[in-house]
PDB file as gemmi writes it, atoms N, CA and C in Angstrom:
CRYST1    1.000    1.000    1.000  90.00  90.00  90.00 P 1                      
ATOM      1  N   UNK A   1     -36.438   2.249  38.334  1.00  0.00           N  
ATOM      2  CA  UNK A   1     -36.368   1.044  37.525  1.00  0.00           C  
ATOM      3  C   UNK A   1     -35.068   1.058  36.721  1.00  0.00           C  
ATOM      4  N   UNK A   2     -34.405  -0.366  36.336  1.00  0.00           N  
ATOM      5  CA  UNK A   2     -32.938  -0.310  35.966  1.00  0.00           C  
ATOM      6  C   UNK A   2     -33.599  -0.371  34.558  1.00  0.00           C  
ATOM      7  N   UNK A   3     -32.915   0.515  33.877  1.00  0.00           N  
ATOM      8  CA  UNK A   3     -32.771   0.245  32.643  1.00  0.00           C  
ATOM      9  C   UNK A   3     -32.343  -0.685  31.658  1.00  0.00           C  
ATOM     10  N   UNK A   4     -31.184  -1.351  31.940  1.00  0.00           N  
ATOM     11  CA  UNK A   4     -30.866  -2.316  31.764  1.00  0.00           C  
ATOM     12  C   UNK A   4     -30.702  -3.789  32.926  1.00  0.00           C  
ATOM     13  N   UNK A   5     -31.243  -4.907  32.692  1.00  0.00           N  
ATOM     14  CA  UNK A   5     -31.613  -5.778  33.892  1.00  0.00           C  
ATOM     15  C   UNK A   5     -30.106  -7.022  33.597  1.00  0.00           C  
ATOM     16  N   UNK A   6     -29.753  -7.441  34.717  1.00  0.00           N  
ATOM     17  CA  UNK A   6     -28.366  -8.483  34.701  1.00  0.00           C  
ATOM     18  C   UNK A   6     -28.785  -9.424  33.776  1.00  0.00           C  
ATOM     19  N   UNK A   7     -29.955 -10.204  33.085  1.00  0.00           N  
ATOM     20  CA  UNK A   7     -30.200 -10.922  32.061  1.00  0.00           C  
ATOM     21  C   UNK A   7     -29.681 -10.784  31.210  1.00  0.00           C  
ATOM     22  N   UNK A   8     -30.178  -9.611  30.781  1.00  0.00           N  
ATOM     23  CA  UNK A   8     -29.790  -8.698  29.379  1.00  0.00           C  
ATOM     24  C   UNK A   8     -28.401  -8.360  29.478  1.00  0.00           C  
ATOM     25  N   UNK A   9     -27.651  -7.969  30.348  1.00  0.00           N  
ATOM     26  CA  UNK A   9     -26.280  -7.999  30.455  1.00  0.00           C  
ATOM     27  C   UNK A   9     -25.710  -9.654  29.948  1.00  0.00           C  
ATOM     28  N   UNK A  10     -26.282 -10.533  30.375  1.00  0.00           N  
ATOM     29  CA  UNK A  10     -25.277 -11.615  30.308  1.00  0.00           C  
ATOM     30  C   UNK A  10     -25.832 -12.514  28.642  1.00  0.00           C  
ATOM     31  N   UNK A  11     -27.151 -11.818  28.262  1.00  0.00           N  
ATOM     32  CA  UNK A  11     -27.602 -12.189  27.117  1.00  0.00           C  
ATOM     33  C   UNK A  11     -26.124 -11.336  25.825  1.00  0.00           C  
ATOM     34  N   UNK A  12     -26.130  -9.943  26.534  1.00  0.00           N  
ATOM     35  CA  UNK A  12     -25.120  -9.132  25.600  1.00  0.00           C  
ATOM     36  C   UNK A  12     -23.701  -9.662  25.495  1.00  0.00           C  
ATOM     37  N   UNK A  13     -23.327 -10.078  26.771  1.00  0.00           N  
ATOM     38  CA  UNK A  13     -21.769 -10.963  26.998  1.00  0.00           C  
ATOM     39  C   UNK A  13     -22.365 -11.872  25.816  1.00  0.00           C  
ATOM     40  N   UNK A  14     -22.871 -13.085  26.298  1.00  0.00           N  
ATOM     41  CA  UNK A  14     -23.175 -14.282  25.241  1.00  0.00           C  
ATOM     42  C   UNK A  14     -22.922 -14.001  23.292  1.00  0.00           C  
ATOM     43  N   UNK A  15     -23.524 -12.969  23.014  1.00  0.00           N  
ATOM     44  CA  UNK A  15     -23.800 -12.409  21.994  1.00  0.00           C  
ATOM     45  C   UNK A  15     -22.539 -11.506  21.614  1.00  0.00           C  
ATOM     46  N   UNK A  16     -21.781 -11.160  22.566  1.00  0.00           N  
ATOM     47  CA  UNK A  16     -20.298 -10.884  22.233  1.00  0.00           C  
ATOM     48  C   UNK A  16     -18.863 -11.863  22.155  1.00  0.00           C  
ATOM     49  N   UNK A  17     -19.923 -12.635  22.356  1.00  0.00           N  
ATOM     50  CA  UNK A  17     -18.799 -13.918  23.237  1.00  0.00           C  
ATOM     51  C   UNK A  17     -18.274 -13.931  24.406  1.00  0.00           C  
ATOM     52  N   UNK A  18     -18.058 -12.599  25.165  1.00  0.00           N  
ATOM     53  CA  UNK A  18     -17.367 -12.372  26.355  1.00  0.00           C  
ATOM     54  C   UNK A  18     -17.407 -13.573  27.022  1.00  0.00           C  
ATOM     55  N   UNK A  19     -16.459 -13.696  28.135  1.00  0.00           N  
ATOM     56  CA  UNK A  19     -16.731 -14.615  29.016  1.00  0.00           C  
ATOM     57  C   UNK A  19     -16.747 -13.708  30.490  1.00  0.00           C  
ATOM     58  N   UNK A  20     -17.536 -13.618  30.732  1.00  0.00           N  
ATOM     59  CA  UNK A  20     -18.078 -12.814  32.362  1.00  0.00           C  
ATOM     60  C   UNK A  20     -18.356 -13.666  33.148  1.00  0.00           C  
ATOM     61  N   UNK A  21     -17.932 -13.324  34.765  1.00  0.00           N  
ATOM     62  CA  UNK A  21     -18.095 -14.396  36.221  1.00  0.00           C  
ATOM     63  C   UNK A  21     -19.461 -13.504  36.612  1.00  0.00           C  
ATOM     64  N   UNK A  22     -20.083 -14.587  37.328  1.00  0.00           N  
ATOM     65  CA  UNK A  22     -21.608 -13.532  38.239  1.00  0.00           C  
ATOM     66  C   UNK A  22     -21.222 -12.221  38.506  1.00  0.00           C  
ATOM     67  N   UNK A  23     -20.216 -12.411  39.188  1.00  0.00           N  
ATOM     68  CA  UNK A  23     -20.163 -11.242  39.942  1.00  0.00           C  
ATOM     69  C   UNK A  23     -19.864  -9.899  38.870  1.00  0.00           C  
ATOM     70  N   UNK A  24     -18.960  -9.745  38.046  1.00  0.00           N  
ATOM     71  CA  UNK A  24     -18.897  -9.071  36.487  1.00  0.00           C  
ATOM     72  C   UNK A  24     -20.518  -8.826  36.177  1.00  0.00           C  
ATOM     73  N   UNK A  25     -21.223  -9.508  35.849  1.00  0.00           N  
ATOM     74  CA  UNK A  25     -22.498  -9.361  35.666  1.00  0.00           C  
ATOM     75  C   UNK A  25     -22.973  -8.425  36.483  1.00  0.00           C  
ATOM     76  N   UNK A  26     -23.059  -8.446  37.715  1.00  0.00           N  
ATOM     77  CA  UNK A  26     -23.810  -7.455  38.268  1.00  0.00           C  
ATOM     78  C   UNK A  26     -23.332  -5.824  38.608  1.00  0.00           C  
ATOM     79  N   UNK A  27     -21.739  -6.061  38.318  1.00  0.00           N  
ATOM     80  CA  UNK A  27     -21.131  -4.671  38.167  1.00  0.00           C  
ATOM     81  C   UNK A  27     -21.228  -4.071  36.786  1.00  0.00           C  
ATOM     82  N   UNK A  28     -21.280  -4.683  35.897  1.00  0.00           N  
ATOM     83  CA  UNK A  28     -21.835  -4.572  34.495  1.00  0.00           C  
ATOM     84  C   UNK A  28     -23.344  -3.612  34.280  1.00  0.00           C  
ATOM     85  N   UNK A  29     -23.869  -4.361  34.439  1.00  0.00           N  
ATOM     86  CA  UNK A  29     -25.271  -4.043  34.998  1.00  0.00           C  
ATOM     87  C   UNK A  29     -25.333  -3.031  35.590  1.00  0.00           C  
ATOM     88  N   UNK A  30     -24.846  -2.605  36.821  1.00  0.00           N  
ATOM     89  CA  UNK A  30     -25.296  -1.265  37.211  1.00  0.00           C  
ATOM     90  C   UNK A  30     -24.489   0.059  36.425  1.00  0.00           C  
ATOM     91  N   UNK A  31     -23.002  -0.561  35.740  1.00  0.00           N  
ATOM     92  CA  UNK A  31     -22.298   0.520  35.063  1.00  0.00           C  
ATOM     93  C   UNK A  31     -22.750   0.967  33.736  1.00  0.00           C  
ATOM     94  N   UNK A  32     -23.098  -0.080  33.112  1.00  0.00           N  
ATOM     95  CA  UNK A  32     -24.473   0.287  32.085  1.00  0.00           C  
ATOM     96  C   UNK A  32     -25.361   1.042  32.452  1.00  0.00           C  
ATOM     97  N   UNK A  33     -26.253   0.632  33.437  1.00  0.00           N  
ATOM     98  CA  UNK A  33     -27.623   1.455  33.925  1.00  0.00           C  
ATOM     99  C   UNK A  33     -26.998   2.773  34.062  1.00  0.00           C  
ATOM    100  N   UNK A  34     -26.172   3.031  34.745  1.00  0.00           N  
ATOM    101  CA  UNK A  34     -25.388   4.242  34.682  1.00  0.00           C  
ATOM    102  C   UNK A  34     -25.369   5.183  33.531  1.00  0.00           C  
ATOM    103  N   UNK A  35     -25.156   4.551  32.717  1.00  0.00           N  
ATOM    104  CA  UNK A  35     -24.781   5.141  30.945  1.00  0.00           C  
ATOM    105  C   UNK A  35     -26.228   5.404  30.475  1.00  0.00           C  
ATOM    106  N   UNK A  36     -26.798   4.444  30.670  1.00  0.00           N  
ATOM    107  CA  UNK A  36     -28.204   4.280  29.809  1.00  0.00           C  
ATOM    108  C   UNK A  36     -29.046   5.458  30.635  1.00  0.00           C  
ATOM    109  N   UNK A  37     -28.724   5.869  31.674  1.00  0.00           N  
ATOM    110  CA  UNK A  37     -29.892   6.921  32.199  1.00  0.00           C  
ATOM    111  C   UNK A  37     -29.252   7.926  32.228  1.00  0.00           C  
ATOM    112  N   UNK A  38     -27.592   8.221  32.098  1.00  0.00           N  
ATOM    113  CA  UNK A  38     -27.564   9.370  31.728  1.00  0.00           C  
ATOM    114  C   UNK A  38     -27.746   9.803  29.959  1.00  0.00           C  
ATOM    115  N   UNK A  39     -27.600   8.975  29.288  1.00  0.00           N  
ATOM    116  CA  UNK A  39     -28.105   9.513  27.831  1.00  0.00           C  
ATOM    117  C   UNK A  39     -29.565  10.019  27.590  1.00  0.00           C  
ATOM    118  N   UNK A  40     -30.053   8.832  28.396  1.00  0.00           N  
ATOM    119  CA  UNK A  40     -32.420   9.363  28.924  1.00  0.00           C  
ATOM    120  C   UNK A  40     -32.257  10.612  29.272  1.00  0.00           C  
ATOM    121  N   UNK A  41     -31.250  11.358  30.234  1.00  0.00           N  
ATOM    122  CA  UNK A  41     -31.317  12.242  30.578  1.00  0.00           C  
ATOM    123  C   UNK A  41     -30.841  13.773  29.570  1.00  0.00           C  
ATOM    124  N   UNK A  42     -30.023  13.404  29.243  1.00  0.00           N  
ATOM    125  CA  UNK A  42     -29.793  13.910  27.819  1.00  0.00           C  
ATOM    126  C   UNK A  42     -31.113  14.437  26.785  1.00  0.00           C  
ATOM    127  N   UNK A  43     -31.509  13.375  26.360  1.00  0.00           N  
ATOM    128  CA  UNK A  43     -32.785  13.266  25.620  1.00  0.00           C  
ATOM    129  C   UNK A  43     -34.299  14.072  26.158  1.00  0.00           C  
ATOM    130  N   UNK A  44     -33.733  14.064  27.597  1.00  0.00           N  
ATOM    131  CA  UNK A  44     -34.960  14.936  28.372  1.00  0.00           C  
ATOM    132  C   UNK A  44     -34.508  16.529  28.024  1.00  0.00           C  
ATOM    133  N   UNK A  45     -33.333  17.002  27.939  1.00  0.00           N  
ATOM    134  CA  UNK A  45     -32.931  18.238  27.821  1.00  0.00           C  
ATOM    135  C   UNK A  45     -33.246  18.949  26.979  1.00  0.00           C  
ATOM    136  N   UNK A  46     -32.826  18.264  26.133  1.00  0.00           N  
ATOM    137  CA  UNK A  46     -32.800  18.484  24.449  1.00  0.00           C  
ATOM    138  C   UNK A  46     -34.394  18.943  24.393  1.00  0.00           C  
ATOM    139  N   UNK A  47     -34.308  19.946  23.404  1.00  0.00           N  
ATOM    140  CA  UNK A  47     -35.301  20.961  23.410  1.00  0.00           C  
ATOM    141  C   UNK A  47     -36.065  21.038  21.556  1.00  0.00           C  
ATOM    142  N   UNK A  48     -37.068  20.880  21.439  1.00  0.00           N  
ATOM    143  CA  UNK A  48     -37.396  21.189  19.777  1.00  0.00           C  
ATOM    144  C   UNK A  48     -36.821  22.534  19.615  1.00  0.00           C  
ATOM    145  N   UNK A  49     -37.023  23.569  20.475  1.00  0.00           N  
ATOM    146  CA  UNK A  49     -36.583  24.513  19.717  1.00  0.00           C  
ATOM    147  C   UNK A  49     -34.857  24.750  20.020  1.00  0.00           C  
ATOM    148  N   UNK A  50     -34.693  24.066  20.449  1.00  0.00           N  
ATOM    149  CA  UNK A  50     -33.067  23.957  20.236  1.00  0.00           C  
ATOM    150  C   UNK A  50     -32.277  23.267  18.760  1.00  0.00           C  
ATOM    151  N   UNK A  51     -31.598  23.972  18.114  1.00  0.00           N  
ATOM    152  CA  UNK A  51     -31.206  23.085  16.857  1.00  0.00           C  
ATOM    153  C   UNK A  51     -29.640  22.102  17.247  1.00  0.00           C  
ATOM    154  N   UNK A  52     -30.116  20.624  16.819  1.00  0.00           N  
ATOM    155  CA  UNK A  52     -28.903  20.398  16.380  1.00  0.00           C  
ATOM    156  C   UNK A  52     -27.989  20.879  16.435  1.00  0.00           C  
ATOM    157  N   UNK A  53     -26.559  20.746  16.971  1.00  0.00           N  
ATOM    158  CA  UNK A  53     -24.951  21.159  16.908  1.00  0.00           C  
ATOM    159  C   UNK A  53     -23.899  20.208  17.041  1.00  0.00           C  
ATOM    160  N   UNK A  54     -22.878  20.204  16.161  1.00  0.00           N  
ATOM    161  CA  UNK A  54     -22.574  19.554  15.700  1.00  0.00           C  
ATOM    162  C   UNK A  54     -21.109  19.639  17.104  1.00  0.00           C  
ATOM    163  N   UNK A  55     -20.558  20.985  17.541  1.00  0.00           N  
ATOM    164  CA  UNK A  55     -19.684  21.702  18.355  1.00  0.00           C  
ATOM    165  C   UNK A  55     -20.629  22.631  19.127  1.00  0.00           C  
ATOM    166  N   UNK A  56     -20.292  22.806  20.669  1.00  0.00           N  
ATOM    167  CA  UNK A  56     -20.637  23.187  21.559  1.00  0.00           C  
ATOM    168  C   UNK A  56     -20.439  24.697  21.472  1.00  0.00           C  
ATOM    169  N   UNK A  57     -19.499  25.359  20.859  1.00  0.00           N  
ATOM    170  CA  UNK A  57     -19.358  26.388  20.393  1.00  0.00           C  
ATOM    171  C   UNK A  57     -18.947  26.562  19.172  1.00  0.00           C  
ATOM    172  N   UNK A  58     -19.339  28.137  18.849  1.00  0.00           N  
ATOM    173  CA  UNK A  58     -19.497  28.019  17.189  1.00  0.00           C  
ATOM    174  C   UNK A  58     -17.874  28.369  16.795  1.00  0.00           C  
ATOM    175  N   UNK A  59     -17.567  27.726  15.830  1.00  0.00           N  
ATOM    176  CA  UNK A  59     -16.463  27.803  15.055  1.00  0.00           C  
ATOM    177  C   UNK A  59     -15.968  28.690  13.715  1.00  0.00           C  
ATOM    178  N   UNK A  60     -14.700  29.214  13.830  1.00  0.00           N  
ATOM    179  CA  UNK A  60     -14.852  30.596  12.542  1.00  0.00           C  
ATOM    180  C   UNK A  60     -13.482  30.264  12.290  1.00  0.00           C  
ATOM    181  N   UNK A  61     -12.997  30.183  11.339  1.00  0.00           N  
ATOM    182  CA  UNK A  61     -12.405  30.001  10.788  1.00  0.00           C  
ATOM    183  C   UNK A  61     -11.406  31.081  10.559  1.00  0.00           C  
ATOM    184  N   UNK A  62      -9.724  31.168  11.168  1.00  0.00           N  
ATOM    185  CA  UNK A  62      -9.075  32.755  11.061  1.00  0.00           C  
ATOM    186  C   UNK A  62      -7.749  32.155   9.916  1.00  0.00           C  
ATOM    187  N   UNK A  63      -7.945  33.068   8.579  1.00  0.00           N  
ATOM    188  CA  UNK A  63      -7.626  32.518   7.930  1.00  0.00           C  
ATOM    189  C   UNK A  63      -6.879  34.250   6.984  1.00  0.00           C  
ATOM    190  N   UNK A  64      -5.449  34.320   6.798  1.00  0.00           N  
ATOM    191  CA  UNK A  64      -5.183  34.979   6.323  1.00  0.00           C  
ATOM    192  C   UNK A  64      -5.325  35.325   5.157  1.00  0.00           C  
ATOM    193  N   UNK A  65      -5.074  36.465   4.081  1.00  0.00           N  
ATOM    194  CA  UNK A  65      -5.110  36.177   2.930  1.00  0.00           C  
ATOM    195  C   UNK A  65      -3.834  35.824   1.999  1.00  0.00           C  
ATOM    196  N   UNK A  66      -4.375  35.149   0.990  1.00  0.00           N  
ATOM    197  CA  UNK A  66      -3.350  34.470  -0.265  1.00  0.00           C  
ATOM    198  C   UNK A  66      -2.270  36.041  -0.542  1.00  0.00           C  
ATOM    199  N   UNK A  67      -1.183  35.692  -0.121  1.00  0.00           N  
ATOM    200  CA  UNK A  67      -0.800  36.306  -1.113  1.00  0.00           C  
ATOM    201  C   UNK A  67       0.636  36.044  -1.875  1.00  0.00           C  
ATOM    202  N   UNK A  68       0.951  36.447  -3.020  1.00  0.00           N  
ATOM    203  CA  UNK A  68       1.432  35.690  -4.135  1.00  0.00           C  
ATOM    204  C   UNK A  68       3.211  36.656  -3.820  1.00  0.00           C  
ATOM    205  N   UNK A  69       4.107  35.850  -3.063  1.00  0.00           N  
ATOM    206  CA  UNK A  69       5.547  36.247  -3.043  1.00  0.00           C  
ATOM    207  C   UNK A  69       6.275  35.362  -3.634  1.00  0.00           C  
ATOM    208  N   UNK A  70       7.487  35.890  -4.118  1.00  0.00           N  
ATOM    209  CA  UNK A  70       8.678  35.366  -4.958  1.00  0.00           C  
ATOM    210  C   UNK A  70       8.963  33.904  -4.789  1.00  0.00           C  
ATOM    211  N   UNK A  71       9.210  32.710  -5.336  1.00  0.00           N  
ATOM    212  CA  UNK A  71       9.255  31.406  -4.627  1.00  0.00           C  
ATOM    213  C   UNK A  71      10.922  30.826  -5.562  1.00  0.00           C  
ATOM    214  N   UNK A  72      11.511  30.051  -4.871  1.00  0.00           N  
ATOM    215  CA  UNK A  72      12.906  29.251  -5.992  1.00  0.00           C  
ATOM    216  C   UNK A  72      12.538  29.361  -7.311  1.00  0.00           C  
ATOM    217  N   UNK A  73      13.492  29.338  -8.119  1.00  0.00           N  
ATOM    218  CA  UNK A  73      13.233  29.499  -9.242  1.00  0.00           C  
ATOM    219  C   UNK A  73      13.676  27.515  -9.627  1.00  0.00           C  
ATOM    220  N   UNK A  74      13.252  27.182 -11.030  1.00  0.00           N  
ATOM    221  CA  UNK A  74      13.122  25.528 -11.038  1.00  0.00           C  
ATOM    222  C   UNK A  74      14.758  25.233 -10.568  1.00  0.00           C  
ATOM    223  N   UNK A  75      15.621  26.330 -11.536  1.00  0.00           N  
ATOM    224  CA  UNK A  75      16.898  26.102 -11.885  1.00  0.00           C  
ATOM    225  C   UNK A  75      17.351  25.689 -10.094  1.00  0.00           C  
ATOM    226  N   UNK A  76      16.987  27.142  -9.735  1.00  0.00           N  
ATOM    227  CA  UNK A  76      17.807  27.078  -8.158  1.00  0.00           C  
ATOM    228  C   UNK A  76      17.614  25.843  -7.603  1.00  0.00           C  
ATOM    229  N   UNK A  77      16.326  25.243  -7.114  1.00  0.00           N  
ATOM    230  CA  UNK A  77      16.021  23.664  -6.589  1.00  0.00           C  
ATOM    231  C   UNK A  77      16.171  22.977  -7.240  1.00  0.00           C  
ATOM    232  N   UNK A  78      16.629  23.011  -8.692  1.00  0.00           N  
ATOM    233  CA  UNK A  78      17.119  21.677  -9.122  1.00  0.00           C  
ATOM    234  C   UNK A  78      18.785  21.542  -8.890  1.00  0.00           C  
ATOM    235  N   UNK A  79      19.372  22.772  -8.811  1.00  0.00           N  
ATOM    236  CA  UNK A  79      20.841  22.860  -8.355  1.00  0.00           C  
ATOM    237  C   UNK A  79      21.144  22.214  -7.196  1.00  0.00           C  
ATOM    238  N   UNK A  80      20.470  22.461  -6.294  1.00  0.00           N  
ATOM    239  CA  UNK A  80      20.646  21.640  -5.090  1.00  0.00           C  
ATOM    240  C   UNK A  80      19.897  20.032  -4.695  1.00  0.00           C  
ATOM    241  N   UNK A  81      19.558  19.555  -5.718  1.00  0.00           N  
ATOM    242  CA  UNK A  81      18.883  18.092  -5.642  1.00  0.00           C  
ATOM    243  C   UNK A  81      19.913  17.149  -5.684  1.00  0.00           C  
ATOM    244  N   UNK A  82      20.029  16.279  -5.406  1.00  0.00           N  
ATOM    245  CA  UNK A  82      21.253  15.256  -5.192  1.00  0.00           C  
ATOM    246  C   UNK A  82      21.503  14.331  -6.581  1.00  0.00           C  
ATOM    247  N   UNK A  83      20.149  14.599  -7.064  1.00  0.00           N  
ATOM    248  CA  UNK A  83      19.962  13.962  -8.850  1.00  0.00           C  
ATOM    249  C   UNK A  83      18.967  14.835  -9.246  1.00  0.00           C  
ATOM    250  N   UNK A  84      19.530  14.836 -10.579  1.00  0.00           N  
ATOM    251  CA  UNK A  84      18.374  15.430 -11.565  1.00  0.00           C  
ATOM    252  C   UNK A  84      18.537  14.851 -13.025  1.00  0.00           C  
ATOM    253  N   UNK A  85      17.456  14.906 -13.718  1.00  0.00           N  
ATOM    254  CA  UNK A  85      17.472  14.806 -15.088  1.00  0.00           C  
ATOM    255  C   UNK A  85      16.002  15.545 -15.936  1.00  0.00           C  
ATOM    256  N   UNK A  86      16.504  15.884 -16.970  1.00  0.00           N  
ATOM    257  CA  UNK A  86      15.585  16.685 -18.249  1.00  0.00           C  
ATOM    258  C   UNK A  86      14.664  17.629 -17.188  1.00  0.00           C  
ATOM    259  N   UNK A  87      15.598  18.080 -16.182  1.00  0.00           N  
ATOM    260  CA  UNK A  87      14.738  19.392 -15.643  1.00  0.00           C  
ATOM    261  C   UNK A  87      13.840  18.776 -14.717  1.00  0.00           C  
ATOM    262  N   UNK A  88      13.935  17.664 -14.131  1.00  0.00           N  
ATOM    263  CA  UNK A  88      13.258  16.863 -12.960  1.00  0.00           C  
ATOM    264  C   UNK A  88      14.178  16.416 -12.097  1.00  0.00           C  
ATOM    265  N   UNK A  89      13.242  16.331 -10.708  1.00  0.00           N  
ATOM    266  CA  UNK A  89      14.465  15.548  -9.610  1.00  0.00           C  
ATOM    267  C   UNK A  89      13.968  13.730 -10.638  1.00  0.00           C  
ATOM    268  N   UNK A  90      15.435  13.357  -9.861  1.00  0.00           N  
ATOM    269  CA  UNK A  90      15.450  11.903  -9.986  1.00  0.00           C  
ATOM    270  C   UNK A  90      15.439  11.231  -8.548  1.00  0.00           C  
ATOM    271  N   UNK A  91      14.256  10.521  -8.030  1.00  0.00           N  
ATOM    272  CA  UNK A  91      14.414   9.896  -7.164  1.00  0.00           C  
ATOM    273  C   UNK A  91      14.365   8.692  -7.376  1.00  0.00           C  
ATOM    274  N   UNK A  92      14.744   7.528  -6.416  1.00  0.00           N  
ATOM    275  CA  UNK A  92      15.045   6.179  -6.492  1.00  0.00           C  
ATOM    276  C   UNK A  92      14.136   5.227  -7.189  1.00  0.00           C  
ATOM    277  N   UNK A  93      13.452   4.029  -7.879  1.00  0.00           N  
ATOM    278  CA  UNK A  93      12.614   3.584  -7.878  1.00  0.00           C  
ATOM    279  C   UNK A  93      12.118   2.922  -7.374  1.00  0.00           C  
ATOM    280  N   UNK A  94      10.642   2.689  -6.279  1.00  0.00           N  
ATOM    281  CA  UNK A  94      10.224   2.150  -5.092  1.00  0.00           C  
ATOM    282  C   UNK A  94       9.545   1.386  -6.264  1.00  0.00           C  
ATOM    283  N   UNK A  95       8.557   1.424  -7.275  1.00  0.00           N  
ATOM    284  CA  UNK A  95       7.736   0.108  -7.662  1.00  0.00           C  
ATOM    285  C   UNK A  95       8.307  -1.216  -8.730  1.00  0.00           C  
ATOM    286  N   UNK A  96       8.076  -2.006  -8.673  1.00  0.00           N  
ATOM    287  CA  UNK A  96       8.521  -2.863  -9.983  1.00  0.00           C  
ATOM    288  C   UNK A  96       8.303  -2.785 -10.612  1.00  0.00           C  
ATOM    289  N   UNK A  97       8.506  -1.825 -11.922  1.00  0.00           N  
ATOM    290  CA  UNK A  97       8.323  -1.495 -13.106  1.00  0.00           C  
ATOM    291  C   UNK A  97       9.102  -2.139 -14.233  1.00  0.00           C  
ATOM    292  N   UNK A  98       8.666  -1.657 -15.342  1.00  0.00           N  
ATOM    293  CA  UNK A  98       9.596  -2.007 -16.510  1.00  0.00           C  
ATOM    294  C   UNK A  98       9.902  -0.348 -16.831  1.00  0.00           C  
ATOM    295  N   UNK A  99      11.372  -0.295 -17.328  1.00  0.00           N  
ATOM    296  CA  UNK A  99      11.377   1.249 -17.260  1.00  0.00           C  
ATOM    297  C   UNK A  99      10.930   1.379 -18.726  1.00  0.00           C  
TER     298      UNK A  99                                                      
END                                                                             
């Protein structure tokens, strides 16, 4: 039995607005039915004592540790900024402000 019937296909076009020819309809229809019985089938698999997963395999996270080395000092990166002022870069102004 089709899961989904060419009615209901052309009820779903209507209801999307689509504009579909007969023949669309009935390739519709079976490419749906297609979809719709493999998800049934799905649903048959699926097990209570199987839990939920979110990823097919489990995921771990490889993550080094923090650690705290020497970084520019303000002076040095502000020496090389193309503008600066009161110990800040100066960049352009993008909003319409009042200064």
């Amino acid at each position: 039995m089709a899961a989904i019937s060419r009615d209901e296909v052309a009820h779903l076009a209507r209801l999307s607005r689509l504009a579909v020819t007969e023949d669309e309809l009935d390739m519709f229809a079976g490419q749906l039915d297609v979809i719709l019985q493999s998800v049934a089938r799905i649903g048959d698999v699926a097990a209570a004592d199987i839990p939920p997963t979110s990823h097919s395999v489990p995921l771990t996270n490889v993550l080094r540790e923090d650690v705290v080395v020497p970084g520019i000092s303000r002076e040095d990166a502000l020496a090389m900024a193309p503008d600066s002022a009161e110990d800040r870069f100066r960049v352009p102004r993008i909003l319409e402000e009042e200064a």
